[in-house]
C-alpha angles and dihedrals in degrees: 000000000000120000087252094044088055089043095064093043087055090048087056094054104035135066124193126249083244104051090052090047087052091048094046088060100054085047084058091038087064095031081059088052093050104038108019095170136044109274098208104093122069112214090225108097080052099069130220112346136160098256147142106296131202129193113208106210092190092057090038095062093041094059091052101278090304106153115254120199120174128175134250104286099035080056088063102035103031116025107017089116089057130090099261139188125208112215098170114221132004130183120244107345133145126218112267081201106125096001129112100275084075090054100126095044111112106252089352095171109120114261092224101054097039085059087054099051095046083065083242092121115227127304108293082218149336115295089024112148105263119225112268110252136158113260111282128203124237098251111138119123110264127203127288090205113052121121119242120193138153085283087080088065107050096266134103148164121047085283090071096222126151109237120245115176094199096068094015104117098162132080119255130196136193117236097240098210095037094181093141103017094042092243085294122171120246126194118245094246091049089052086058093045094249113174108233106235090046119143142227118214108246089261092057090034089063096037087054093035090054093045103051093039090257146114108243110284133201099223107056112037092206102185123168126169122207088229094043091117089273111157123212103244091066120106134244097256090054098039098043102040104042114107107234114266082028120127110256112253098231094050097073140031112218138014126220118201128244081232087072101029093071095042089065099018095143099048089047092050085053091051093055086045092051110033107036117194090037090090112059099175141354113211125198122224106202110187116255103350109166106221137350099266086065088044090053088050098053082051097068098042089058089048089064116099106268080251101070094031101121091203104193114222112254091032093168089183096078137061118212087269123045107246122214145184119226120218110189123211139256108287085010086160096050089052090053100045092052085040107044091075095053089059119096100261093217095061123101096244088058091055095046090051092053082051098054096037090163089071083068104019138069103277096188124197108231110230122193118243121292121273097256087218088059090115101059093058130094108244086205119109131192123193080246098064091043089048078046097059095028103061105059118082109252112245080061102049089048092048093054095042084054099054089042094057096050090067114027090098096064097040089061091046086054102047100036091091097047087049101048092050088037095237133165113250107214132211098249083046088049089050090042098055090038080050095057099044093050086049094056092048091051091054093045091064 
């Protein structure tokens, strides 16, 4: 065999201390996207907290249909093989994981606190081998006070339908005070009362179809106009996603549903009244209008004063009462906090504000801990790493972060000489190394 020949066999059968450091790092780079923060604290023993919530749907139908919503970390080390929702944040809510609301769930205890309490400490990382213990009932005390909304079952939005990002082409928000809808997310074209099956003529289907990417689809009625007060500084996300008569999404800071507003409309059309500058926008929703120009009709209708308003009989496109979305300003909380002194202490706004201290006040997310190995991540991205990790299901791609954790130590351990020399590993010193761990595992049962 010639020297050329035997060098390409070797290059079949080596990989450079480099290329798997390289590798190992885009591994890291989509084990950051999937779990940002160290898994091994339930947010439980700290009470309720505004936090990442997450509904599993498995424990949830095997406790008769009761909601279930964990945190962050009892989502990776006690439910990843589960069917989960995320539903991003919720306010003051305490982790179901371990409670009896989970009573009827086979060895329901958390896994986390069960770790603690066996004076075992939490688990060092994920993956990490878990303490062997009989199985435990879910049987801790869970919270009187969590909200519970459609969200806990997979749906949003007033349209009641589940999310799925891979087919999901709209915007969504989450109502900020949340007090009658449960802070749940609505989609842009329900906010505007667009029908769902509403229609864009072929000339607005391919403008909206060129700028999202897509060809013109049925369900979200995406239309922008370039003169549709659009200012230059805004992105192409903004610019190119926002249905037309729409706020744009960089002009205000929370939103606030049609579903709350008129739970409290009088005490919203005070605070308008009291404390100019708070309220941004208020946005009509008008039922089963079929695209935005008629939307836009029945908005200036409705800006005429009441007197001249020629209301048809039969308007289906109305309630008794005119709903409306709120859209609060920029720095919303620092108006109200120099504001909310100077109201008469005995009205009703200024009670309600007292009562919903979080609209003027600093209404923090609690974030686990960092992962202590943060720093050794690329915090660069590409739109291939986040296909990468994406699209795995996520039992899968936790399982495999997991097992790729548990051994990343050694495997840089391993590696550091042959990169520092720049020598070539080779497979049967690859074999060697994976022998010798599984023998010692072996010896430590």
């Amino acid at each position: 065999m010639s020297n050329k020949e035997k060098a390409s066999d070797d290059s079949q059968e080596s990989l450079t201390a480099i290329d798997y450091i390289n590798q190992q790092e885009k591994l890291e780079r989509e084990a950051r996207i999937l779990m940002p923060f160290d898994p091994n604290e339930c947010t439980y023993e700290l009470g309720e907290l505004r936090q990442q919530v997450y509904a599993c749907l498995t424990c949830s139908r095997t406790n008769d249909n009761q909601p279930i919503g964990v945190c962050y970390s009892c989502s990776i080390q006690c439910h990843s093989k589960h069917e989960l929702v995320e539903l991003f944040t919720k306010r003051s809510f305490l982790c179901d994981c371990g409670t009896t609301r989970m009573a009827k769930t086979p060895n329901g205890a958390c896994n986390l606190r069960r770790a603690d309490r066996s004076n075992s400490g939490p688990l060092s990382k994920p993956g990490s081998r878990q303490p062997s213990h009989v199985d435990l009932p879910a049987e801790d005390i869970p919270s009187n006070s969590n909200v519970y909304n459609q969200n806990f079952y997979g749906k949003f939005c007033n349209c009641k339908q589940p999310y799925d990002p891979a087919k999901e082409t709209g915007n969504m928000f989450q109502c900020y005070f949340g007090f009658a809808c449960g802070e749940d997310w609505f989609h842009d074209r329900c906010i505007m009362g667009l029908k769902p099956e509403s229609q864009l003529t072929e000339q607005e289907n391919n403008a909206s179809g060129a700028n999202t990417g897509q060809t013109g689809n049925e369900e979200t009625p995406m239309e922008v106009s370039p003169g549709d007060d659009e200012s230059d500084d805004e992105d192409d996300v903004d610019a190119i996603g926002r249905l037309q008569y729409f706020p744009r999404f960089k002009s205000f800071d929370e939103y606030i549903c049609w579903q709350c507003v008129s739970k409290f409309r009088e005490i919203f059309t005070q605070l308008d009244q009291k404390i100019p500058g708070v309220i941004l926008e208020k946005l009509p929703r008008f039922n089963g209008v079929r695209s935005v120009q008629e939307w836009k009709k029945l908005k200036k209708k409705e800006d005429e004063p009441k007197a001249k308003r020629a209301r048809k009989d039969g308007d289906d496109h109305r309630h008794e009462e005119d709903q409306y979305s709120i859209f609060l300003a920029k720095h919303f909380k620092k108006k109200l906090a120099e504001n909310i002194s100077r109201l008469d202490h005995a009205s009703s706004l200024y009670q309600f504000l007292q009562n919903n201290s979080e609209l003027y006040e600093n209404d923090p997310i609690h974030k686990p801990p960092e992962d202590p190995s943060e720093d050794a991540w690329s915090i660069a991205t590409s739109n291939a790493d986040l296909d990468a990790i994406q699209s795995l299901p996520r039992d899968q791609a936790i399982e495999g972060i997991q097992a790729y954790n548990a051994i990343k130590a050694k495997l840089r351990d391993f590696f550091k000489p042959f990169a520092e020399q720049g020598k070539v590993v080779t497979e049967d010193e690859v074999k060697s190394f994976f022998g010798e761990m599984v023998a010692k595992e072996k010896s430590s049962d």
